[in-house]
C-alpha positions in Angstrom: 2.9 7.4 -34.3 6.2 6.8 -32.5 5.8 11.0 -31.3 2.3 9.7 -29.8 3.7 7.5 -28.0 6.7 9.2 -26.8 4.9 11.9 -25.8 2.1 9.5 -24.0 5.0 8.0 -22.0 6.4 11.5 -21.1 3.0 12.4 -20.1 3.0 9.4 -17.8 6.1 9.7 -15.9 5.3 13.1 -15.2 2.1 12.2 -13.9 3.6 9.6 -11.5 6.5 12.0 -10.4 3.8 14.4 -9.9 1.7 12.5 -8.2 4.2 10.9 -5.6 6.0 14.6 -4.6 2.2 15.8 -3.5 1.6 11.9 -1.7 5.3 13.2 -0.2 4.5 16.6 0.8 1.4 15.2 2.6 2.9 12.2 4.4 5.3 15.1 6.4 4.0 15.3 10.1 3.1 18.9 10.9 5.1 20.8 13.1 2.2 22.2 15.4 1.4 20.4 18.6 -1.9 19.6 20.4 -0.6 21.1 23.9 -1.3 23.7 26.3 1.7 25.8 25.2 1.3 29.2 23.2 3.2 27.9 20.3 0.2 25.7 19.4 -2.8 27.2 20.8 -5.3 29.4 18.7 -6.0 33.0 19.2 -9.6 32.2 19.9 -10.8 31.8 24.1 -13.5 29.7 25.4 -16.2 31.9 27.6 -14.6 30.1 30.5 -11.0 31.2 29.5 -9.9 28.0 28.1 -7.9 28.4 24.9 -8.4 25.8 22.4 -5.8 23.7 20.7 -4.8 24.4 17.6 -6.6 21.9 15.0 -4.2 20.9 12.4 -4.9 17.3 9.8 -1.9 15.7 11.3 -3.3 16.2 14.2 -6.6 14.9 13.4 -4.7 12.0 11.9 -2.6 11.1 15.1 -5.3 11.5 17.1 -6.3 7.7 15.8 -3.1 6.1 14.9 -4.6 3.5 17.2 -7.6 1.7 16.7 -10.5 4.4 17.2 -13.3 3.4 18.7 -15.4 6.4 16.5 -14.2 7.7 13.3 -17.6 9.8 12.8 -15.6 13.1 13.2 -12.7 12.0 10.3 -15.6 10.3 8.2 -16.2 14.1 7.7 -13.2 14.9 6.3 -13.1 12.1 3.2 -9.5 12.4 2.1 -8.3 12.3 6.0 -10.3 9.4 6.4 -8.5 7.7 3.4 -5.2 8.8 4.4 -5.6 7.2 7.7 -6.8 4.0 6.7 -3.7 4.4 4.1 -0.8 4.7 7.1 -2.2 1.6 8.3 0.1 -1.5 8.2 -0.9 -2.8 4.7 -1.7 -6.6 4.3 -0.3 -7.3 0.9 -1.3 -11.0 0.4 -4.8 -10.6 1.3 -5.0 -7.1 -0.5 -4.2 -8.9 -3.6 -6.1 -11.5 -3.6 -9.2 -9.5 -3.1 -8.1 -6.7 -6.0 -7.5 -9.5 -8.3 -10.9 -11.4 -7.5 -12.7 -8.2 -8.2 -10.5 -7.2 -11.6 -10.7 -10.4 -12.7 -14.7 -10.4 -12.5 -15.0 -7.1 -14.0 -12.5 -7.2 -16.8 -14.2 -10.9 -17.2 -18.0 -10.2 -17.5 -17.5 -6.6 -18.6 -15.0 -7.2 -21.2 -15.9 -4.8 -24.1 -16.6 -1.9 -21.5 -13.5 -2.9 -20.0 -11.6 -2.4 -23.8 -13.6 1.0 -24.7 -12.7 2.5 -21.4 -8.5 1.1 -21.8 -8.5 2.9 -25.1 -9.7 5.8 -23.7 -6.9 6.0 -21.5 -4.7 5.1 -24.6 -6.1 7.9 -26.7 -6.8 11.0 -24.4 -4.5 10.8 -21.1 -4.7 14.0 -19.9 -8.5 14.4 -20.3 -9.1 11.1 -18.5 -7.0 11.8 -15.8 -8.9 15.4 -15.4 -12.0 13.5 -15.4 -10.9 11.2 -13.0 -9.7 14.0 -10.8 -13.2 16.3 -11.4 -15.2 13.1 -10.5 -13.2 12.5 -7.0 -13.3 16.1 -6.0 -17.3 15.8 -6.7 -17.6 13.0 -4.9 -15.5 14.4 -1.9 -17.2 16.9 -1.5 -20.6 16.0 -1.3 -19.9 13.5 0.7 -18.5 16.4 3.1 -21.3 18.7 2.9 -23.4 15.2 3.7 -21.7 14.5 6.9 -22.3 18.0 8.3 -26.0 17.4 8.6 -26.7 14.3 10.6 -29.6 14.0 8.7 -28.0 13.7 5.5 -25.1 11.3 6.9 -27.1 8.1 5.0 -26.4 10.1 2.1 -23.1 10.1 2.6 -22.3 6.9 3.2 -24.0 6.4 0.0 -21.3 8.9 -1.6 -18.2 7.5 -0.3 -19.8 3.7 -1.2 -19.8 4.7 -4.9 -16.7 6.7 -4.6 -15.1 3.4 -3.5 -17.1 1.4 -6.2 -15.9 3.6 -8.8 -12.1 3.3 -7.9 -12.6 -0.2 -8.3 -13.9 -0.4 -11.3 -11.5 2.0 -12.8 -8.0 0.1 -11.0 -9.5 -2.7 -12.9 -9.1 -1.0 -16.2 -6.2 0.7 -15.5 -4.7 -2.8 -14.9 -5.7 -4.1 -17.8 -3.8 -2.0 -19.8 -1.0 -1.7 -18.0 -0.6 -5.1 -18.1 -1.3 -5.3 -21.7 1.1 -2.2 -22.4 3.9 -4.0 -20.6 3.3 -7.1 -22.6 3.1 -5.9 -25.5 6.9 -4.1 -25.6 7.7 -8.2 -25.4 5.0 -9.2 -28.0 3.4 -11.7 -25.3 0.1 -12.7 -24.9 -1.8 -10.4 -27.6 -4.0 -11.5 -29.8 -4.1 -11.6 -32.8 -4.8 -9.0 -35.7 -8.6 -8.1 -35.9 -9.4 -10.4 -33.1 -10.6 -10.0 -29.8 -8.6 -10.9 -26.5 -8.9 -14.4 -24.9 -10.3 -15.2 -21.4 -6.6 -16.1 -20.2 -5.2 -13.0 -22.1 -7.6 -10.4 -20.5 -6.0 -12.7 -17.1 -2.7 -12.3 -17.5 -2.7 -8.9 -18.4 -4.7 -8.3 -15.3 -2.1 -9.9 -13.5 0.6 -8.6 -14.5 -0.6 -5.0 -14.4 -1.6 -5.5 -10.4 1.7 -7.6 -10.0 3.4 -4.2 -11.1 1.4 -2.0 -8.5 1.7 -4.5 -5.7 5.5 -4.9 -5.9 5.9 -1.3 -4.7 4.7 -3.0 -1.2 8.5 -4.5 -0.9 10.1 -0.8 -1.3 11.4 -0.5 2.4 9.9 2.7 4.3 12.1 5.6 4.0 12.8 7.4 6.9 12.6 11.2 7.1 15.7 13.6 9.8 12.5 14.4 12.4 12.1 9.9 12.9 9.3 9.8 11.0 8.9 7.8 7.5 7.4 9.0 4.1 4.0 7.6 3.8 3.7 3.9 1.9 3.5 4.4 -1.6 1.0 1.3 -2.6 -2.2 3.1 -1.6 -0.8 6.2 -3.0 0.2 4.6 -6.5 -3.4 2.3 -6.7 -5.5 5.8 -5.8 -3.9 7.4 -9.1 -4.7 4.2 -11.5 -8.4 4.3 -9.9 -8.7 8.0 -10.6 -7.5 7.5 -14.2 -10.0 4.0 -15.0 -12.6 6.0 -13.0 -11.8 9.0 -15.7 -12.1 6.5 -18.5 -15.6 5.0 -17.5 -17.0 8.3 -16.8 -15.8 9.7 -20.2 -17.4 6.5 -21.9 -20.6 6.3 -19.9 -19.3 3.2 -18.6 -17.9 1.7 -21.4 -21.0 2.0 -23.4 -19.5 4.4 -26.2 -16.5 5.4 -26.9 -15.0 9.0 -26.2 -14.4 11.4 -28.3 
């Protein structure tokens, strides 16, 4: 039991170290430039002569570090559009208190899906987490193949609406256990043998387990040689705890049985 769960921490850290070197390799600004020069112009010519800038996702990103006025174009690329919402000053008071309204209703009213979909996680990591990942790119990419027919564009706000529901759902039962994993190495708050959790048990193990997430928030921005900083690691950190609940409740049908 005690190689388990060596081996499930191992598997964990990696995943995080993973997981943070690709959020860092994709908060670098690129290199190419959205000028007239040859250095960043395309091989391609207009009919008119014109040569057309090079289009690169940092520069489709900068183009709206400011408040856009139409984000139609990025809506078509789904992970672009999350990264820029992501680089936007992040709000941590209010943040929390709306994740931990929504967790707490969930883990709350759906408590036995909740616990089926946590031992999931508990049982077969690496097979959630690939569940979790397979479901995203799914979801991703209809939702980009939507938004390349106007006609279809409904459909994709539907996509990316139960994209975002399911990443809810799943930070609130990634929470939940990691809250009730940290509490347990303490022997706090559990219940007892053969028992099920209380109502403030199932809280505070909420709590603690988006306490944990949200004090990443106070890790000062790093800056990079070029004057540019690594990108903040919150929404980066919250997006791999909602692909790995989303994995769980997908694996378990929503909680309704439990994996094998």
């Amino acid at each position: 039991m005690s190689a388990i769960r060596g081996a499930g921490a191992v598997g964990v850290i990696l995943a995080l170290a993973s997981f943070l070197l690709f959020s860092f390799v994709l908060s670098l600004p690129s290199s190419a430039q959205d000028s007239g020069q040859s250095s960043g112009q395309s091989s391609a010519i207009y009919p008119d002569g014109r040569v057309p800038p090079l289009a690169v996702p940092g520069n489709l990103v900068d183009r709206w570090t400011s408040p856009p006025t139409d984000l139609r174009e990025l809506k078509k690329r789904p992970l672009l559009y999350w990264r820029y919402h992501a680089m936007q000053p992040q709000k941590p008071i209010r943040n929390s208190i709306f994740v931990l309204f929504f967790c707490f209703a969930f883990n709350l009213i759906l408590k036995k899906r909740a616990a089926i979909a946590a031992e999931s996680i508990k049982r077969r990591f690496w097979k959630t987490l690939g569940a979790g990942v397979l479901c995203m790119f799914l979801f991703v990419t209809t939702t980009r193949l939507c938004y390349e027919v106007e006609l279809f564009e409904p459909l994709g706000n539907l996509s990316m609406a139960l994209l975002q529901l399911l990443c809810l759902f799943g930070l609130a039962v990634s929470t939940r256990l990691m809250g009730q994993s940290i509490l347990k190495k303490f022997n706090i708050c559990q219940p007892e043998a053969g028992k099920d959790p209380t109502v403030a048990q199932i809280l505070v193990w909420t709590f603690v387990g988006i306490a944990v997430i949200a004090s990443f928030s106070f890790i000062p921005r790093i800056p990079l040689p070029n004057g540019h900083f690594v990108a903040p690691l919150v929404p980066r950190i919250a997006l791999l705890f909602c692909t790995l609940g989303m994995g769980a409740l997908i694996r378990t049908k929503l909680g309704r049985k439990e994996a094998v």
